[in-house]
N, C-alpha and C positions, 0 to 999 in steps of 0.2 A: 757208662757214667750218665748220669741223670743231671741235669742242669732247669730249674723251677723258674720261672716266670713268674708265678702267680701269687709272690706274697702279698701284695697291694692288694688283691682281690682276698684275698686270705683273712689279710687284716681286717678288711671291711666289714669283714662277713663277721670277724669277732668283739668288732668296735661297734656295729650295728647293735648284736646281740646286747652289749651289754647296756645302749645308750636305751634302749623300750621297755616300756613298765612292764609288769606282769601282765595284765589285762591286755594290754595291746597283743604283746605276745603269744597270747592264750586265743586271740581273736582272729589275729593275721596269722597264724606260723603253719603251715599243713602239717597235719598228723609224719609224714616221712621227711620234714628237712632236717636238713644239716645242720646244728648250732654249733660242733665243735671242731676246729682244722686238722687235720693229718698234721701229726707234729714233724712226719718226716717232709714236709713243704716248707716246716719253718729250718727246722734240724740243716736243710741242705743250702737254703740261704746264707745260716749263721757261717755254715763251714767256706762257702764260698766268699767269702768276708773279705779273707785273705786277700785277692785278690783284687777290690773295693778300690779305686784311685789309688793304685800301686807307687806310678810313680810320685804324684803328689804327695803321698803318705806316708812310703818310704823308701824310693830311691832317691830322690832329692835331698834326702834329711837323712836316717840313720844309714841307707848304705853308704851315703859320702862319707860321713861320720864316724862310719866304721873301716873306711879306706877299701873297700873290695870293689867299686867305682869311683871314677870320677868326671865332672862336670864336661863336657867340651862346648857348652852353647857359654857368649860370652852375657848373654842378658839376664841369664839365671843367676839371683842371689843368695841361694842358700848357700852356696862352697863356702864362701865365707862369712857365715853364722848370721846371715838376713832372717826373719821371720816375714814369712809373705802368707798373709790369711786365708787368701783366695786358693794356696795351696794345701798344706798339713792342717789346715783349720777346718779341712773336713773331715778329717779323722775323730774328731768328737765328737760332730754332728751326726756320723754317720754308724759310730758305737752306742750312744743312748739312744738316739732313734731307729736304730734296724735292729744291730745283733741284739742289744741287751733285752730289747722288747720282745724279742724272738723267743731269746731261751726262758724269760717270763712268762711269756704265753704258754710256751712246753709245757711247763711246773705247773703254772695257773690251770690249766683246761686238764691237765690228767693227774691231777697231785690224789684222787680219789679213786683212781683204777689201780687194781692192783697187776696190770697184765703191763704196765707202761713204768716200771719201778728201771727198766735198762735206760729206756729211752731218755727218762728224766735224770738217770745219771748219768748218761753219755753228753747230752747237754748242758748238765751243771760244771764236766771235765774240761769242756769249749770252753766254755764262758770262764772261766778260772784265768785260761791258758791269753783271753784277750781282757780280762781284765789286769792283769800282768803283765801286755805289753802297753794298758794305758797310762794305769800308776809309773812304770819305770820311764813315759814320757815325759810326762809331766809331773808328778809328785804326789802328793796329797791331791783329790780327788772328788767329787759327789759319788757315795758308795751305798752305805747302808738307805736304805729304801729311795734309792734311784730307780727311774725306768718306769714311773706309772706316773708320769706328766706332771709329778707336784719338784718345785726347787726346794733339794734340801741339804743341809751341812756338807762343805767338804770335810772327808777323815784324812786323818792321819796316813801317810804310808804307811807306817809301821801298825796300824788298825786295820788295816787293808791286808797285807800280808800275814798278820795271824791269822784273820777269818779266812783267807786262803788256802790256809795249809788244815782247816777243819771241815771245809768245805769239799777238799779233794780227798780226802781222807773218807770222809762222811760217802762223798759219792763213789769211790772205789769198794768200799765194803758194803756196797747198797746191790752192788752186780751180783746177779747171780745167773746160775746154770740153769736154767729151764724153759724148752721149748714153749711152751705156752705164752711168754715173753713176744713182748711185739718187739720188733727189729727192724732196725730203717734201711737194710738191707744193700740194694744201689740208689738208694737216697744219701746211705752214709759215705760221702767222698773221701773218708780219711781211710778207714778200715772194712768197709763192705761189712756193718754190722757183727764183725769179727768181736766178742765179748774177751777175749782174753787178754786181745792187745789193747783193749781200750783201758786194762786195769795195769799193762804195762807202762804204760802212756802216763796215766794217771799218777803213778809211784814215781817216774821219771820226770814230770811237772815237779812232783814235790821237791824232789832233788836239788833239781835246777833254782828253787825259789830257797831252798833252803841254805843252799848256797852261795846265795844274793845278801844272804845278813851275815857272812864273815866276818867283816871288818866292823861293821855298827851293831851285831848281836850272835856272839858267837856260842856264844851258852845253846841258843834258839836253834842257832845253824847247825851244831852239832846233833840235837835231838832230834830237830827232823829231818837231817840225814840218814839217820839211824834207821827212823822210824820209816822213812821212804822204801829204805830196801828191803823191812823188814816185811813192807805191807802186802796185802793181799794179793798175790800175782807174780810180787816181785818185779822187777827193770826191765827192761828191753834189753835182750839177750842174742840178740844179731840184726843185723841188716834188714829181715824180713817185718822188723817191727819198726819201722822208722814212719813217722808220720810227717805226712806230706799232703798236699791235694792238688790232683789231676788237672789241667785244664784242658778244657772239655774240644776237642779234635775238631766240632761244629760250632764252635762258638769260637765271641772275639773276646780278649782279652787285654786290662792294661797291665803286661809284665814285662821280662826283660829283654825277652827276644823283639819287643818294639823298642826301647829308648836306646839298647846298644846296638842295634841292627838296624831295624825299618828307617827310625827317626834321625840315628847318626846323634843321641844327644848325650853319651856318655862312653868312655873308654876304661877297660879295667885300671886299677889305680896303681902306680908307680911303687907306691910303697907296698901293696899287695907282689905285685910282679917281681920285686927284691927279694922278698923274701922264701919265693919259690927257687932261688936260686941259691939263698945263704945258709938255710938250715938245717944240711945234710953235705956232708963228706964227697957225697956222690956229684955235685953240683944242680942238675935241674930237679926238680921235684917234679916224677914222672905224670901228674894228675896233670902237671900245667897244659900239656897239647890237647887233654880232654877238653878243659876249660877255657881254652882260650884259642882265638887266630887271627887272620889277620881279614881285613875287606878290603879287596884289591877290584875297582872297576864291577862292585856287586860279588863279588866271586868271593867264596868261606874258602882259607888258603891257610895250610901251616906255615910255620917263618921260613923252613928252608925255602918254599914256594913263594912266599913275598920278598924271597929277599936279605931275611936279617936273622943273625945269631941267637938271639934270643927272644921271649917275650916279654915287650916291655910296655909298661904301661903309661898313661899322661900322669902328670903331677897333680894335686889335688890343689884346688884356692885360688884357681887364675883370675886376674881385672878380667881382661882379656885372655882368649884364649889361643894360644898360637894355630895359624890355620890351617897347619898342615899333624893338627892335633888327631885325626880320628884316620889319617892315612898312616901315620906312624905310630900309633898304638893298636894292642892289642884287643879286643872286643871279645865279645861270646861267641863260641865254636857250638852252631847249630846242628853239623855233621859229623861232630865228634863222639860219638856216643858214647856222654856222659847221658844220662838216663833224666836225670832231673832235666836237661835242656833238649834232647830230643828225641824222650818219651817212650810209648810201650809199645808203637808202630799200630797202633788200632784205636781205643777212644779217646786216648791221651796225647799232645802234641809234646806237651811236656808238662811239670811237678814243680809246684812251690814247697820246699821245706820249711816244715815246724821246730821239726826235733832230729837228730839224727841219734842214729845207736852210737855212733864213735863220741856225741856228746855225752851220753850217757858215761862212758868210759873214761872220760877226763875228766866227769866231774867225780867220778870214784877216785881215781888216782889223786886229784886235788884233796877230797875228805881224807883218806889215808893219809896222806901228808902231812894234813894237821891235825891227822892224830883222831879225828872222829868215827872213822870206822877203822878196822882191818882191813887188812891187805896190802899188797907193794905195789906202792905209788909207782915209781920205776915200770913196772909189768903192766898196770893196766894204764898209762901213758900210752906204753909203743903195741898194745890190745888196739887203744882208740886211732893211732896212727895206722894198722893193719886194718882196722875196719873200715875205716876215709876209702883208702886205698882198694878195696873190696870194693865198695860201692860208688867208688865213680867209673871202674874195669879197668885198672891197672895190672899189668902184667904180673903175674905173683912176684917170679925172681925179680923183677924191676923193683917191687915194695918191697922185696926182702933184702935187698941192696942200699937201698932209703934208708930205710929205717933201722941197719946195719952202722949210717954215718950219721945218724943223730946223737945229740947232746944226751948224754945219759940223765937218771933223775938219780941223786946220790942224797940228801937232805935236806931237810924242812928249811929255808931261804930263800930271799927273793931273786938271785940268783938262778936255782932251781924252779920257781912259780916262774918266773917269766920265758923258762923254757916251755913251760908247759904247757902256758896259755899262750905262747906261738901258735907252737903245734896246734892246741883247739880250736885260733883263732883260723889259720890255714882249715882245716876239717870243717869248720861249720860255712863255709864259703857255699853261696852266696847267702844266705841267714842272717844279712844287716841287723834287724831288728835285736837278736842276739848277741852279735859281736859287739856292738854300741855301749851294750848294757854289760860286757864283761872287761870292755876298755875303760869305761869308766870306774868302775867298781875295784879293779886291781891295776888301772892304767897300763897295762899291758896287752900288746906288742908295744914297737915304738910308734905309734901313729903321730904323724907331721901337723905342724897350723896351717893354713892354708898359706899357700907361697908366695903371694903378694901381701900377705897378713887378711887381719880380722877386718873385716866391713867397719866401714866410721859409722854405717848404717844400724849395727848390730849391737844386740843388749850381752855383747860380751868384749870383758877388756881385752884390749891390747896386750898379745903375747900369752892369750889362755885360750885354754880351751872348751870347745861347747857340752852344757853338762846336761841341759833337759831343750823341752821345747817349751815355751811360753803358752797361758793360754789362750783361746782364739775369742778374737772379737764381742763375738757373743755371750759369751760366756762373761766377762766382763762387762758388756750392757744388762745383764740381768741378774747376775750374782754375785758381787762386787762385797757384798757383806758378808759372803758366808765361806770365799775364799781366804786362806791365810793371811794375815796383816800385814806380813813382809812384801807379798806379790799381789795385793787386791789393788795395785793401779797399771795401765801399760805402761808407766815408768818403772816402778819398782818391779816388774816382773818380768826379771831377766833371764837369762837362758843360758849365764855361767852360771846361776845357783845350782850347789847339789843339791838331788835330792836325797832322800833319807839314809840308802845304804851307800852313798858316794861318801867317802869320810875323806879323801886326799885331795889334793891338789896335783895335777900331770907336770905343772911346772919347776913340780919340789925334785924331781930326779938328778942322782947327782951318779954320772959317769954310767946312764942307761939304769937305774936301779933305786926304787922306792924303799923308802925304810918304814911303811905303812901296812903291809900286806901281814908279814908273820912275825 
């Protein structure tokens, strides 16, 4: 793995180039420099994004939110729906100023080489994939000609999301097969320059985005479901295509093996740890010992070893936090070799997920369901619960026992959706950023309010739940006109608003089950 240092200097070199006239440049520049960057200098930035003020960004916010952590520090306010700008408020800062300018520069310095048509679409595939987790933070957005220092209109989510699905579309049928092709090779941290998977990848984004307009545009959602699987490559087809990015074996990083280990500042979540116990006939769900143990005096300890029958996790929303919160809960199992937590024994310590293949396979059995594509819903359901189980190293008969005592899929109802998006919510673990966006979208699993209730602090009412992130400071000192008119003050711009494809209310459930979904 390859980890770059030098994009500041990177940038320089290409914010230099374009700040001097021609004559200057004709007068100073020696006949052999360099005017244009290795795009895999920037390529390997954008990808390492991920990783960017983790917890600020999103452990504190979408993984509580999505219930796969929760809080144990009693001074932290996001558990219960605080907006703290010194936190998630650099998540903006840090996507128009880094990544977006990155994969611009990509486009911008080789849009006239015909040898860099992969590289420009393996960047434009990134860039889709984090413009997608912006808009589904916040909503409506600065989009169309963003990223080259002028303030301009927010669009529309639902403006945002078309040109996403022609954008990936555009950039998957742009791949082609030919050595001649430059390749960012172990620049590229997600797939080692691998062409095939980045068009799997590619169709599998679509998917996932096309199935974010169920409820608010299902006509849309259907077509480019279709048109996702139908596309050049086709979906991610096992384990081996799951994207993910390494962190780097010589390098520090802010992820999870610091805030639920080093730091002590969060515990898996109570209502995740339930459900590893409730959704199978079998009772434990075999992953849980991969994912989880207990810290006993420093020491990574299964429960038999600590002590307790199960793994359990802390409640989510505490004022205060009980203080014997992080000795009686369950934490990340470093030793357990689950792969994504500790790694490929060589460059890798461990793996942030993007995408998993078993997501791929629930969101197929979800489109069958209702009806947009073929196939049985039922089949590729307990496919995506067989592949989770695969790629965390579950004992086969162990998964095939599992998944033996799950809830079958029998018909198109919410009943059946919220089986389903269990199970996916379980498989996409740890994926906060993912699960947030599919709790809100279908309000499924049962994810809790926080247990002391909502902050008096927070721009959400009493007894609801958090639906976006507000936006940051700055952005409000300077664009204030050209954000939407409902949210263009810090007063009015709350953080129980939906955004575009959130069409429900979590509090409208009557006896565990929305009458919103199908």
């Amino acid at each position: 793995m390859k980890k770059i240092n030098i994009l500041l200097l990177a940038l320089g070199i290409l914010f230099i180039g374009n700040s001097c006239s021609d004559d200057f440049d004709d007068m100073n520049t020696p006949s052999d420099a360099v005017d244009v960057v290795d795009p895999s200098y920037f390529f390997n930035n954008m990808v390492n994004g991920v990783y960017e003020n983790y917890q600020r960004n999103v452990n504190l916010y979408p993984d509580f939110y999505a219930q796969y952590w929760a809080n144990t520090v009693s001074s932290f306010e996001s558990p219960r729906y605080e907006y703290v700008n010194g936190w998630v408020g650099n998540q903006w800062k840090e996507f128009y100023t880094d990544h977006l300018t990155e994969a611009l520069a990509i486009v911008d310095q080789n849009s006239d080489n015909e040898y860099a048509v992969n590289e420009i679409a393996c960047a434009n595939i990134w860039i889709c994939y984090f413009w997608s987790r912006m808009t589904d933070t916040y909503g409506d957005i600065p989009y169309f000609g963003a990223g080259y220092g002028e303030t301009v209109e927010y669009n529309t989510q639902q403006e945002i999301y078309y040109d996403l699905f022609e954008r990936l579309d555009a950039a998957v049928e742009s791949l082609v097969d030919d050595e001649a092709q430059q390749n960012y090779g172990t620049y590229d941290l997600v797939y080692g320059g691998d062409i095939d998977k980045w068009r799997k990848f590619g169709n599998s984004l679509r998917l996932r985005f096309a199935m974010r307009l169920t409820n608010i545009d299902p006509d849309k959602a259907a077509t480019e479901a279709a048109a996702a699987i139908s596309g050049t490559g086709g979906l991610m087809t096992s384990n081996d295509d799951v994207a993910k990015v390494g962190m780097w074996s010589s390098g520090w990083y802010d992820y999870l093996h610091q805030m639920a280990w080093s730091w002590d500042n969060c515990r898996a979540s109570q209502t995740f740890t339930n459900y590893c116990y409730s959704e199978s006939s079998v009772g434990e769900d075999p992953r849980t010992p991969f994912w989880f143990a207990y810290k006993v005096d420093g020491e990574n300890m299964t429960k038999e070893e600590a002590g307790f029958s199960e793994y359990t996790g802390v409640l989510n929303g505490y004022n205060t936090v009980p203080s014997d919160a992080n000795d009686n809960g369950c934490t990340i199992n470093l030793e357990g070799g689950y792969v994504d937590f500790v790694g490929d024994g060589a460059d890798n310590d461990m793996y942030l997920p993007v995408m998993f293949y078993s997501e791929v396979l629930f969101l197929q059995a979800e489109a069958a369901m209702r009806g947009y594509i073929s196939g049985d819903a039922d089949a590729l359901y307990k496919e995506g619960i067989q592949a989770s189980m695969d790629y965390v190293g579950v004992d086969a008969s162990d998964a095939t026992d599992y998944i033996a005592g799950v809830t079958s899929i029998t018909g198109a109802d919410e009943s059946n959706l919220k089986v389903l998006i269990s199970q996916k919510w379980l498989a996409n673990f740890p994926n906060g950023v993912e699960a947030w966006a599919d709790f809100r979208r279908t309000d499924y699993p049962d994810i809790t309010l926080p247990v002391d209730g909502v902050s008096g602090n927070a721009s959400v009412a009493s007894g609801t739940w958090v639906k976006r992130i507000r936006y940051p400071d700055n952005a409000h000192e300077q664009e204030e006109e050209f954000m939407p008119s409902s949210l263009n003050t810090t007063t009015t711009d709350r953080m129980d608003t939906k955004v575009w494809w959130d069409t429900a209310d979590t509090q409208d459930k009557t006896s565990g089950l929305m009458d919103s979904n199908l």
